[in-house]
Gaussian input, Z-matrix of N, CA and C with variables (Angstrom, degrees):
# hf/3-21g

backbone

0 1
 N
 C     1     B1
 C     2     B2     1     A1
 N     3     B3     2     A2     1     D1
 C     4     B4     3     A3     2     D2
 C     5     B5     4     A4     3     D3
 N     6     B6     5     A5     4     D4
 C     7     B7     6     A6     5     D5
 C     8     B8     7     A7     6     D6
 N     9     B9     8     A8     7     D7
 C    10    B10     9     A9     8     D8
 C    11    B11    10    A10     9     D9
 N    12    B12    11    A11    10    D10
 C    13    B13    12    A12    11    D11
 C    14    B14    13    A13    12    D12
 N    15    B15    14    A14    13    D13
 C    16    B16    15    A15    14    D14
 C    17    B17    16    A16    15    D15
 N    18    B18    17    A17    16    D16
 C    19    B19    18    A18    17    D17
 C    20    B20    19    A19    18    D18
 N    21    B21    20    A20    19    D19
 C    22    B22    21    A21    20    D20
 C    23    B23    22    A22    21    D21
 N    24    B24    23    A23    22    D22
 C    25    B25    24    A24    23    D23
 C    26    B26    25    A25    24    D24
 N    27    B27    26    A26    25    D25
 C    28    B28    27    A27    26    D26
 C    29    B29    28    A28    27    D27
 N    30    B30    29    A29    28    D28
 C    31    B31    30    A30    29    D29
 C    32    B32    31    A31    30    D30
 N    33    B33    32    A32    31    D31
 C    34    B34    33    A33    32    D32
 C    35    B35    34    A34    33    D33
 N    36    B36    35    A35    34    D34
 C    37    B37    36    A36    35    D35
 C    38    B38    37    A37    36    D36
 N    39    B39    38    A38    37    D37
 C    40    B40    39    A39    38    D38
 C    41    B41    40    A40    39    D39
 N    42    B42    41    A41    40    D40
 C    43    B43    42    A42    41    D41
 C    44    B44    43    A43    42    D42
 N    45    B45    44    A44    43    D43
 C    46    B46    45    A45    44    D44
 C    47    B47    46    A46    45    D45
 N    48    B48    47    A47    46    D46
 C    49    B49    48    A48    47    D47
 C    50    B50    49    A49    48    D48
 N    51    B51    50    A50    49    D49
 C    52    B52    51    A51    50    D50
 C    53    B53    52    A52    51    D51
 N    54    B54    53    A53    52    D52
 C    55    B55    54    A54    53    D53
 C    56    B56    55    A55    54    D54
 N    57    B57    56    A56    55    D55
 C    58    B58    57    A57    56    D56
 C    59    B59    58    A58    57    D57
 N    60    B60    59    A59    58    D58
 C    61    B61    60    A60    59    D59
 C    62    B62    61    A61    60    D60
 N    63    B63    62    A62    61    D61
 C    64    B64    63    A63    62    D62
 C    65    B65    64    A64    63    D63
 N    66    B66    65    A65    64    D64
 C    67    B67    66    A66    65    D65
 C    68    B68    67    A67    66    D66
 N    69    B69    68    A68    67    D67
 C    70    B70    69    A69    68    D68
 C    71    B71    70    A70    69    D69
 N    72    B72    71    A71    70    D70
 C    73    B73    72    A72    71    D71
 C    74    B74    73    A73    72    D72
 N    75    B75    74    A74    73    D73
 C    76    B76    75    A75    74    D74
 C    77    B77    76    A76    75    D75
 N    78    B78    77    A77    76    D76
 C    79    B79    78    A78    77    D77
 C    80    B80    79    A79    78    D78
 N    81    B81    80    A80    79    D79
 C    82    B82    81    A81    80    D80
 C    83    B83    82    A82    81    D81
 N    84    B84    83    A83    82    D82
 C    85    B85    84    A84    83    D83
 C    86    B86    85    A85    84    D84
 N    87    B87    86    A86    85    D85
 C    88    B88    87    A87    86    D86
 C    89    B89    88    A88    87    D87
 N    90    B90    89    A89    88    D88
 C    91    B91    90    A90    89    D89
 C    92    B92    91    A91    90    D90
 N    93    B93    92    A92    91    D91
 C    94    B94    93    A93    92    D92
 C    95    B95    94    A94    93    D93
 N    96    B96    95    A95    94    D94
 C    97    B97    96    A96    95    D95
 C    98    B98    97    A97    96    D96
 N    99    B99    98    A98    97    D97
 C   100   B100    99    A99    98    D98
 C   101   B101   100   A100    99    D99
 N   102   B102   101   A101   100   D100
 C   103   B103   102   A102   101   D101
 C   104   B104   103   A103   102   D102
 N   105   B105   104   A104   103   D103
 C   106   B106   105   A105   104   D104
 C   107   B107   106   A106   105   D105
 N   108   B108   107   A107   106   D106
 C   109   B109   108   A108   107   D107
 C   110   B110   109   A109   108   D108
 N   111   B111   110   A110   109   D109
 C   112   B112   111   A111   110   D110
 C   113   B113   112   A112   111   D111
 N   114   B114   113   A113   112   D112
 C   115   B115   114   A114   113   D113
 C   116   B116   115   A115   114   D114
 N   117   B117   116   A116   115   D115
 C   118   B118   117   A117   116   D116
 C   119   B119   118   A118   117   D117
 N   120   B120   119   A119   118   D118
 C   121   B121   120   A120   119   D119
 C   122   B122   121   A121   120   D120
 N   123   B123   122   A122   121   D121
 C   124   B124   123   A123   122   D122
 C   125   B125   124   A124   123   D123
 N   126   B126   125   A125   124   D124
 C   127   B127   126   A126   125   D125
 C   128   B128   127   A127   126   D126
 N   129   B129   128   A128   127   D127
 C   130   B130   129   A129   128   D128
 C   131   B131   130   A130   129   D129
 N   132   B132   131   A131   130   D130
 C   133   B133   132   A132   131   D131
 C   134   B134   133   A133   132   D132
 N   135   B135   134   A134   133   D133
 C   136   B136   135   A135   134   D134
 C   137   B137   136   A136   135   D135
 N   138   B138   137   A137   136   D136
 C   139   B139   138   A138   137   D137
 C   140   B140   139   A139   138   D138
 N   141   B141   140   A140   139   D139
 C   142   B142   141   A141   140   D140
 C   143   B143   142   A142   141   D141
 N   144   B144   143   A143   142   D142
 C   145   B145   144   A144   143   D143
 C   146   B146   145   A145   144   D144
 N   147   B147   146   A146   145   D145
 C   148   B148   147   A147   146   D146
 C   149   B149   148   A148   147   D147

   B1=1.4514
   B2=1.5256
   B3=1.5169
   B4=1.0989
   B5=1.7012
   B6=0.7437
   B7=1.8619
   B8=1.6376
   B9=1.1759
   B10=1.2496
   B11=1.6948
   B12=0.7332
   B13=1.9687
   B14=1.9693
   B15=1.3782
   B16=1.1880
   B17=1.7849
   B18=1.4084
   B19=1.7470
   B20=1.5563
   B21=0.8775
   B22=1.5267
   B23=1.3901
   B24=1.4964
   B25=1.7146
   B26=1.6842
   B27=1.2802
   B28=1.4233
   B29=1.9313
   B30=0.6337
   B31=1.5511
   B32=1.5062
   B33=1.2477
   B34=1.2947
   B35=1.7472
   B36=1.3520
   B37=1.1918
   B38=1.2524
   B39=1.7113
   B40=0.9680
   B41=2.1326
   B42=0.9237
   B43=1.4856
   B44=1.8059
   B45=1.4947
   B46=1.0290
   B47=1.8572
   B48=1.3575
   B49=1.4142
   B50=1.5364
   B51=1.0631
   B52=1.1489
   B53=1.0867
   B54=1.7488
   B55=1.1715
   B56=1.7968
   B57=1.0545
   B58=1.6794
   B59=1.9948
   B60=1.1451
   B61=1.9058
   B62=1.3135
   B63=1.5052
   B64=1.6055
   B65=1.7414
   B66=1.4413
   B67=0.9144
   B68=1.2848
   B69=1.6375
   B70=0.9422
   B71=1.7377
   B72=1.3181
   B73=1.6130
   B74=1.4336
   B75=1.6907
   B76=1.3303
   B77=1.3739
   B78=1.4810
   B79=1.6601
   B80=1.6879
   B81=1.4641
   B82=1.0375
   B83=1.6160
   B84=1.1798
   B85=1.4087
   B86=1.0720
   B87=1.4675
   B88=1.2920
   B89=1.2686
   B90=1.9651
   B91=1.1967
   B92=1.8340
   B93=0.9632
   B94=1.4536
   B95=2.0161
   B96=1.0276
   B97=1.6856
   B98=1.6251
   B99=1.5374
   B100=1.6531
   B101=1.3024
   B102=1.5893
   B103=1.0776
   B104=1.4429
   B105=1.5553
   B106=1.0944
   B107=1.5485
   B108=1.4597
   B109=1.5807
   B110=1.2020
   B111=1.4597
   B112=0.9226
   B113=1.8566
   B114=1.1990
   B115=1.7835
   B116=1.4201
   B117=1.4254
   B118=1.5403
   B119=1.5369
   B120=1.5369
   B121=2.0489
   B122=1.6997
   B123=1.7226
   B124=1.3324
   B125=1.8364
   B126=1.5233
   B127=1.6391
   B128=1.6672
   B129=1.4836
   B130=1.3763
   B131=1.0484
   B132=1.6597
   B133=1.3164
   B134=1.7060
   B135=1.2974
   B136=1.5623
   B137=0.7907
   B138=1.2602
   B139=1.8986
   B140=1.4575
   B141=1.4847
   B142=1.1129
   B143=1.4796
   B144=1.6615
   B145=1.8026
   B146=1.6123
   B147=1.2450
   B148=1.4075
   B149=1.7782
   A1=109.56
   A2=129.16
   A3=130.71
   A4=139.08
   A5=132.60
   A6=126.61
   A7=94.53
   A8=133.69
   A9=140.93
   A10=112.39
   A11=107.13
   A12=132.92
   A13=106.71
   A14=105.49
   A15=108.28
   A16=109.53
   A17=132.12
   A18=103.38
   A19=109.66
   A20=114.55
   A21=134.64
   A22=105.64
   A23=117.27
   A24=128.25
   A25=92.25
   A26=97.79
   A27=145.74
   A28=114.04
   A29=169.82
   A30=157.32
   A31=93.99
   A32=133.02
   A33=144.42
   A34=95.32
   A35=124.04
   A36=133.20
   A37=111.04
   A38=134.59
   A39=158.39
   A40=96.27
   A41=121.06
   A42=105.25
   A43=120.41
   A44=121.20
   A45=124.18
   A46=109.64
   A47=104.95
   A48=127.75
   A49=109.88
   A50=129.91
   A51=127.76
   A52=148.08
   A53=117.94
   A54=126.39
   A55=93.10
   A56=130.99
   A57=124.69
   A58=76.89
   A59=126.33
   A60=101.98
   A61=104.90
   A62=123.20
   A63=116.95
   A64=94.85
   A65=130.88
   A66=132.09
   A67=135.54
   A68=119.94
   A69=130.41
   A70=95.69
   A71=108.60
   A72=113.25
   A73=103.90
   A74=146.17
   A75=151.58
   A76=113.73
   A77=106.21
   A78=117.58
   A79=104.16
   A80=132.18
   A81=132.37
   A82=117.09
   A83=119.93
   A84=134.79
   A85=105.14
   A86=129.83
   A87=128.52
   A88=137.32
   A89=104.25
   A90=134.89
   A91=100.70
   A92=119.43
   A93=132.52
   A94=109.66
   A95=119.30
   A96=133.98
   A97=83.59
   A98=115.48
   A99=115.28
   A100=94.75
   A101=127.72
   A102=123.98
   A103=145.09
   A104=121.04
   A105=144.76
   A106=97.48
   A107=104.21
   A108=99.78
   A109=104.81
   A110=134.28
   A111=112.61
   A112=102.14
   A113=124.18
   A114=108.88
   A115=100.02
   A116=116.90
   A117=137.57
   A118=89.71
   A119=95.08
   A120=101.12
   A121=77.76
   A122=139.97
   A123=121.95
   A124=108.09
   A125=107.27
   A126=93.80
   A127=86.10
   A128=113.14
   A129=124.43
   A130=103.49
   A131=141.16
   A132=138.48
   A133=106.36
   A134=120.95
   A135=123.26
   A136=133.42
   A137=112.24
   A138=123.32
   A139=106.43
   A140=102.10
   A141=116.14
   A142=123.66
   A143=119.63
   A144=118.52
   A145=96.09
   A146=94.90
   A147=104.06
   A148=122.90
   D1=119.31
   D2=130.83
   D3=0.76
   D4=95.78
   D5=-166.29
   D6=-131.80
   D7=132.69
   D8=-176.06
   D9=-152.64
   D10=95.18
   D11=-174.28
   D12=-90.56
   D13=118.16
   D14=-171.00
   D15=-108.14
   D16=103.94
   D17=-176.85
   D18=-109.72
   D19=113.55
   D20=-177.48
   D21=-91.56
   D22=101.24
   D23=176.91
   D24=-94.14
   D25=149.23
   D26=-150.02
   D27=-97.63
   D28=-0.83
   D29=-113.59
   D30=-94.57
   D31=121.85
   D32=164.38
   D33=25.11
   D34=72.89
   D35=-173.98
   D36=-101.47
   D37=-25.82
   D38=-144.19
   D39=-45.47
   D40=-54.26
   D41=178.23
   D42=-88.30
   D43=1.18
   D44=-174.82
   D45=-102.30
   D46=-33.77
   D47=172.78
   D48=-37.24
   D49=-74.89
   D50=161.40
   D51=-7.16
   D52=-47.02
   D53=-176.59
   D54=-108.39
   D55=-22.24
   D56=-167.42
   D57=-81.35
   D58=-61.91
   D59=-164.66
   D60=-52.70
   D61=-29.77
   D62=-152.76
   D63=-84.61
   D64=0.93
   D65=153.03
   D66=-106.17
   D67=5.02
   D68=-175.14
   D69=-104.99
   D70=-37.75
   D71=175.62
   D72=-73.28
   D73=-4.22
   D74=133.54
   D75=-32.69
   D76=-61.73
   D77=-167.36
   D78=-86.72
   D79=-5.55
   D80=165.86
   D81=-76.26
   D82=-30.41
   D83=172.83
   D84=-64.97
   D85=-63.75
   D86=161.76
   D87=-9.85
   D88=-71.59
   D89=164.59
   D90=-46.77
   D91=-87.99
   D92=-164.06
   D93=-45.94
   D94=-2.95
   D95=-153.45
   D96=-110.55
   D97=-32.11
   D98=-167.80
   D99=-111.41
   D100=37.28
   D101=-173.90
   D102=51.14
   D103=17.53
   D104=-150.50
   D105=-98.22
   D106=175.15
   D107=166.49
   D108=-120.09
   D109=160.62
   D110=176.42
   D111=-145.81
   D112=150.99
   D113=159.77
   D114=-147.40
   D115=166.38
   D116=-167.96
   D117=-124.71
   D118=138.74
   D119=-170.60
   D120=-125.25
   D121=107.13
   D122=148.25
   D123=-85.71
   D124=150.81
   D125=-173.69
   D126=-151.80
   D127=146.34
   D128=178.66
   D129=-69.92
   D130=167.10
   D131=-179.42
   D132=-176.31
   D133=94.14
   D134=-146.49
   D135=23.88
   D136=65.39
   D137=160.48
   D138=-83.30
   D139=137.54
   D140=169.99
   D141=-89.20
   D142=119.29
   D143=-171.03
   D144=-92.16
   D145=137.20
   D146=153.38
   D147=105.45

């Protein structure tokens, strides 16, 4: 079986985020249709609060 793990780090991404998963959850359908596995890891990584 196929297993394919995606990790997408973050830097004050907050308005760009959106459209990079809604295309990464595109190419996961893909993946998963050919029986594959697939998951998307997004993770913060020095963002600045406040």
């Amino acid at each position: 079986m196929v297993r394919i793990s995606g990790l997408v780090p973050a830097f004050n991404e907050a308005q760009g985020l959106a459209g990079t998963l809604a295309g990464i959850r595109t190419a996961m359908a893909v993946f998963e249709a050919r029986g594959w596995a697939a998951e998307a890891i997004a993770h913060q990584v020095g963002t600045a609060i406040g």
